[in-house]
Short mmCIF file of the C-alpha atoms (twelve columns), coordinates in Angstrom:
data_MODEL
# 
_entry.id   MODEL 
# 
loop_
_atom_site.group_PDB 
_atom_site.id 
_atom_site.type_symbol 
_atom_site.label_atom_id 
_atom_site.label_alt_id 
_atom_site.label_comp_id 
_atom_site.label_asym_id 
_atom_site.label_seq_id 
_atom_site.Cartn_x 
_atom_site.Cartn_y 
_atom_site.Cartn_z 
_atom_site.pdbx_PDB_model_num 
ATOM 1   C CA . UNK A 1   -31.760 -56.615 19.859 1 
ATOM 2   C CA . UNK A 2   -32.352 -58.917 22.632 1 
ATOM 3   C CA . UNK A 3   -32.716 -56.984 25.565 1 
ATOM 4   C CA . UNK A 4   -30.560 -57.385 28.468 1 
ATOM 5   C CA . UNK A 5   -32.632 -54.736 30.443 1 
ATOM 6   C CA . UNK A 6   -34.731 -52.184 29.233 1 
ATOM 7   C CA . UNK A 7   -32.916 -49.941 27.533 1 
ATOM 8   C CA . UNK A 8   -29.857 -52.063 27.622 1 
ATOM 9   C CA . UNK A 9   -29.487 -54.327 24.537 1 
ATOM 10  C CA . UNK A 10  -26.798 -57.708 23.715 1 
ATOM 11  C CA . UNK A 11  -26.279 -55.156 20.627 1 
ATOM 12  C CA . UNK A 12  -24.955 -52.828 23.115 1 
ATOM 13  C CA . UNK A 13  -23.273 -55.450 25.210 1 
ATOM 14  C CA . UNK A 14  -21.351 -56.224 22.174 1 
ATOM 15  C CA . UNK A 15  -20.580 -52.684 21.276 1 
ATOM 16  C CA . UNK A 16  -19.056 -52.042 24.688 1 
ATOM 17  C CA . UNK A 17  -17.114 -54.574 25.023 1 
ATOM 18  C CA . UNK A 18  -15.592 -54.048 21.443 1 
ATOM 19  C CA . UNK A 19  -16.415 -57.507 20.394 1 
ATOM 20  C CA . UNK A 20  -16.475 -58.720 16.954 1 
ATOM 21  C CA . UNK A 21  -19.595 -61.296 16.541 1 
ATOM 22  C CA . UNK A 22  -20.403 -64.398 14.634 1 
ATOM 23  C CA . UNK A 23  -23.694 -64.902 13.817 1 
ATOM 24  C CA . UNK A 24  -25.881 -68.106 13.325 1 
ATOM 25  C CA . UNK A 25  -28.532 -68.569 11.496 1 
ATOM 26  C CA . UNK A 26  -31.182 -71.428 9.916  1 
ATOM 27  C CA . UNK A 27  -31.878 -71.268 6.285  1 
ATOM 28  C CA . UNK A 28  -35.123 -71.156 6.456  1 
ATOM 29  C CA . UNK A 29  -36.874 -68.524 4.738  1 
ATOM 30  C CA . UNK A 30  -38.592 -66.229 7.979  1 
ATOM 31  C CA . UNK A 31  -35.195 -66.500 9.134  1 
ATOM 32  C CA . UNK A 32  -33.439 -64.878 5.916  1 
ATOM 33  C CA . UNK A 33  -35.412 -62.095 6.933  1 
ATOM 34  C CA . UNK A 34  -34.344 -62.455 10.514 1 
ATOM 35  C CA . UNK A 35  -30.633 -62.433 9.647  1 
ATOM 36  C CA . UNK A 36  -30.870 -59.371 6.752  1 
ATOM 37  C CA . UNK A 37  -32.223 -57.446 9.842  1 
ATOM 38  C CA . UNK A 38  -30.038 -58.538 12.457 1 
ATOM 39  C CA . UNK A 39  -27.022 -57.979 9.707  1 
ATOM 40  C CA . UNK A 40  -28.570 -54.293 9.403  1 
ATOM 41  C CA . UNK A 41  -28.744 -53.511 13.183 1 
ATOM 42  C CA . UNK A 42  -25.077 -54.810 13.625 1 
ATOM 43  C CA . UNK A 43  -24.299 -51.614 11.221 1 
ATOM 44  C CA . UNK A 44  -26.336 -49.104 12.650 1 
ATOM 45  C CA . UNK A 45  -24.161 -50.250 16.236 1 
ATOM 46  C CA . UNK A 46  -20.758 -50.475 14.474 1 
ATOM 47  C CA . UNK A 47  -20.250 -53.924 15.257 1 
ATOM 48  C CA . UNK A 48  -17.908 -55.890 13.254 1 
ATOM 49  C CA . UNK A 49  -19.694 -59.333 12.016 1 
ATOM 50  C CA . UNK A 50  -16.748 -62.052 11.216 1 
ATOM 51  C CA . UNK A 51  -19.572 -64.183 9.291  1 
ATOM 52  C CA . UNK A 52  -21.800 -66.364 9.954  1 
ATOM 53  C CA . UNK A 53  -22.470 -69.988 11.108 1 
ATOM 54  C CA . UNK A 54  -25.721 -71.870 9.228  1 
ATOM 55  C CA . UNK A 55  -27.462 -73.821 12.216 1 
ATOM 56  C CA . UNK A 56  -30.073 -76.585 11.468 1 
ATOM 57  C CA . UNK A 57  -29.420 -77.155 7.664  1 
ATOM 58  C CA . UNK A 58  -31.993 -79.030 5.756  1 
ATOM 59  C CA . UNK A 59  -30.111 -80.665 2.801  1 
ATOM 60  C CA . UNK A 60  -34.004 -81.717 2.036  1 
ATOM 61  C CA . UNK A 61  -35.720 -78.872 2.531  1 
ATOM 62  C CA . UNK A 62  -36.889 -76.452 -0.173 1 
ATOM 63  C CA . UNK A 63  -34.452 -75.310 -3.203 1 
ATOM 64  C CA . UNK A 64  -34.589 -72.225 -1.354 1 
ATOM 65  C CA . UNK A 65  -33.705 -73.855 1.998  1 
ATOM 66  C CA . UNK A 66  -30.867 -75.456 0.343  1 
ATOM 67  C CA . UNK A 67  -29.575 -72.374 -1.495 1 
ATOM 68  C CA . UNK A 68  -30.061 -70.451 1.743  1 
ATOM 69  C CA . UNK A 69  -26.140 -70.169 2.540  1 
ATOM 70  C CA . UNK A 70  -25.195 -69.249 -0.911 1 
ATOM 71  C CA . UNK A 71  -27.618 -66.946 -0.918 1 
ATOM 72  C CA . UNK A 72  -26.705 -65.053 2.372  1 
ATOM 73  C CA . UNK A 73  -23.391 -64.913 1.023  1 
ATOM 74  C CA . UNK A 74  -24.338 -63.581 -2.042 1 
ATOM 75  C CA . UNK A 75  -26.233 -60.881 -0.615 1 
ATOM 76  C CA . UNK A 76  -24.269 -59.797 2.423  1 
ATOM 77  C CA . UNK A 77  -20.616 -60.306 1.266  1 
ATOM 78  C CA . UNK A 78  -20.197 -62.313 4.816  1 
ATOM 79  C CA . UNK A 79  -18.252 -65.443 4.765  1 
ATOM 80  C CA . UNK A 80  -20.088 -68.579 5.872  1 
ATOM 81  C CA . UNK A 81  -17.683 -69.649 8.914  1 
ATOM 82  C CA . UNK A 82  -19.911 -73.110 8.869  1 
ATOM 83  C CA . UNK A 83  -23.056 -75.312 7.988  1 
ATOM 84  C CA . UNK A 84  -24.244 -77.474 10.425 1 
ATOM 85  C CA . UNK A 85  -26.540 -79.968 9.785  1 
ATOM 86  C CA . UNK A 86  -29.707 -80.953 11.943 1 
ATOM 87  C CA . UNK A 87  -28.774 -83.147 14.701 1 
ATOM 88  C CA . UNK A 88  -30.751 -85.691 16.484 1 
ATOM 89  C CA . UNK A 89  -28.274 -86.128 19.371 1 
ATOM 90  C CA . UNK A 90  -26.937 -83.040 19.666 1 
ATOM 91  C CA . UNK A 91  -26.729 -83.508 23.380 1 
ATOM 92  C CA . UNK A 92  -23.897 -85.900 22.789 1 
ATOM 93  C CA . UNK A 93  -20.747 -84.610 22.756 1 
ATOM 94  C CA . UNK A 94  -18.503 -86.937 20.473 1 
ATOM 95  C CA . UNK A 95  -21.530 -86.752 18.096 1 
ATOM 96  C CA . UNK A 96  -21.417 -83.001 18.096 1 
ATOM 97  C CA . UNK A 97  -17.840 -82.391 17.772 1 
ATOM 98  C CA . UNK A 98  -17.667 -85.141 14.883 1 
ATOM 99  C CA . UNK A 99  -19.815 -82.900 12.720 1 
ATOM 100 C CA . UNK A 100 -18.564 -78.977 13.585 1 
ATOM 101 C CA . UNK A 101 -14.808 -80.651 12.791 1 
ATOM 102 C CA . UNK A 102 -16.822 -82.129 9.635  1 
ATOM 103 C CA . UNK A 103 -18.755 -78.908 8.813  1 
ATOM 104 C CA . UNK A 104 -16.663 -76.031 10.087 1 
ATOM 105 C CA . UNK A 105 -13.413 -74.754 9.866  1 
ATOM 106 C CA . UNK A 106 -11.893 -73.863 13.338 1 
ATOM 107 C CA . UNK A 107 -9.310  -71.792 11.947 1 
ATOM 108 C CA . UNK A 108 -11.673 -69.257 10.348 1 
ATOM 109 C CA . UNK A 109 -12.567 -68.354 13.916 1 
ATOM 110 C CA . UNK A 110 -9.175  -67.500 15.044 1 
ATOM 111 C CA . UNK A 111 -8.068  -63.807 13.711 1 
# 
């Protein structure tokens, strides 16, 4: 529900350009809440959700931080398309690409 103008929305962006979305989360507990709303809203609009991609994962964090992608999945039915870890130097490029072809599955993303 970002909004692109006033009463112009990436929601509707989406919608009108008949795009299917991905989206990505942390598994952090405000943002559980955060993703079961922005799950609900991609219903009301009709858009199709592909799954979702778990940004910033603590493997230290809480047992519910941990549990956080199983979780979503349990709840939602969505596949998780990837779990990315906290990175320190994200803003290096071999580093970055290292871990999404560690953590992700590029093929899940092409349909």
């Amino acid at each position: 529900m970002t909004p692109i103008t006033k009463n112009f929305f990436v929601a509707d962006l989406i919608k009108k350009m008949g795009l299917e979305t991905i989206i990505v989360t942390r598994s952090t507990l405000g943002t559980l809440n955060h993703t079961m709303m922005t799950l609900k809203m991609c219903k009301e609009y009709g858009i199709a959700i592909k799954g979702m991609i778990i940004n910033y994962f603590d493997e230290k964090g809480s047992l519910a931080e941990r549990n956080a992608p199983s979780t979503l999945h349990e709840i939602t039915e969505l596949p998780i398309l990837g779990i990315i870890p906290f990175v320190k130097d994200y803003q290096k490029l071999d580093v970055m690409t290292s871990i999404v072809e560690k953590n992700m599955d590029l093929n899940l993303f092409i349909s």
